[in-house]
Steps between C-alpha positions, in 0.01 A plus 500: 500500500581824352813494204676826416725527230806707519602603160826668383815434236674441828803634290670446780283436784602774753480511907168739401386198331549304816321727689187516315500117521551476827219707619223356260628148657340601767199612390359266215531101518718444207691747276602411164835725379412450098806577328421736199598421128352684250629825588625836338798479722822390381613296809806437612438117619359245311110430550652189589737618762236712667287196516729333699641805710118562610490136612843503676307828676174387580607172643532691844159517513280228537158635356693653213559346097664628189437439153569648206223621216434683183176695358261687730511563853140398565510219328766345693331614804144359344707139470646481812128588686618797633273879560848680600817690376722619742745836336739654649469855468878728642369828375248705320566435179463109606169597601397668220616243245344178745221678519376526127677109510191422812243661252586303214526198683176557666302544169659196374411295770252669742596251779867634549588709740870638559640593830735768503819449728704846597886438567621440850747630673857537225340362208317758342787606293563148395447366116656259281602752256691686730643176659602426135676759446685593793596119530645572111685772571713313782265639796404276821139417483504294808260682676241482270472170396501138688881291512362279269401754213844685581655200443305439153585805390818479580547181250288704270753764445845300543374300221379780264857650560699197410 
């Protein structure tokens, strides 16, 4: 049975998101979306919160987890007997970037291999950042992320107003 992990801040997770999940689904047994916490990103949701919005997301599909974790990469991939990382990669700057991130990976764990997914279709513009802040500056994001993450986001900024 072959595990990939999907790793990301998730911050929020994003139809792009979606996308890359849906088509490793159908390529590897089981994929594990592992929720990152140590990060040099100041997110907007809680680790918490992204936790549970990656479970709400994954639930659709029934060889898919989520699960939160903190420290290295390939050590959480190590524990949870997997070889892959799945990335997302919209542009070339994604490329460059998760390709020195493959490298390091690699020579930390010569077993792991990461699988590159290109954007489909609309998505390739998509990130959280941008869904951030057009979503904060009173845009419509509706297109670019899931009902149930609009609707999270949403709360998320009603109650930071109030």
């Amino acid at each position: 049975m072959t595990i990939a992990i999907y790793s990301g801040t998730f911050d929020p997770f994003t139809l792009g998101h979606e996308d890359v999940l849906s088509r490793a689904c159908r390529i590897f047994d089981h994929v594990i979306v592992a929720v990152a916490d140590d990060c040099n990103k100041k997110t907007f949701f809680t680790f918490e919160e992204r936790i549970a919005l990656a479970k709400q997301i994954v639930s659709q599909y029934p060889n898919a987890s989520a699960e939160g974790f903190s420290g290295l990469l390939c050590e959480f991939v190590k524990q949870k007997h997997s070889t892959v990382i799945i990335r997302g990669v919209r542009n070339g700057s994604d490329f460059d970037y998760e390709t020195r991130m493959a490298s390091v990976n690699h020579s930390l764990n010569n077993d792991i291999q990461t699988v590159f997914f290109p954007p489909m279709d609309n998505t390739q513009f998509i990130s959280g950042t941008l869904v951030r802040e057009i979503r904060r500056l009173g845009g419509d994001v509706s297109s670019f992320v899931s009902p149930l993450v609009l609707q999270a986001l949403n709360a998320k900024y009603e109650k930071i107003q109030h």
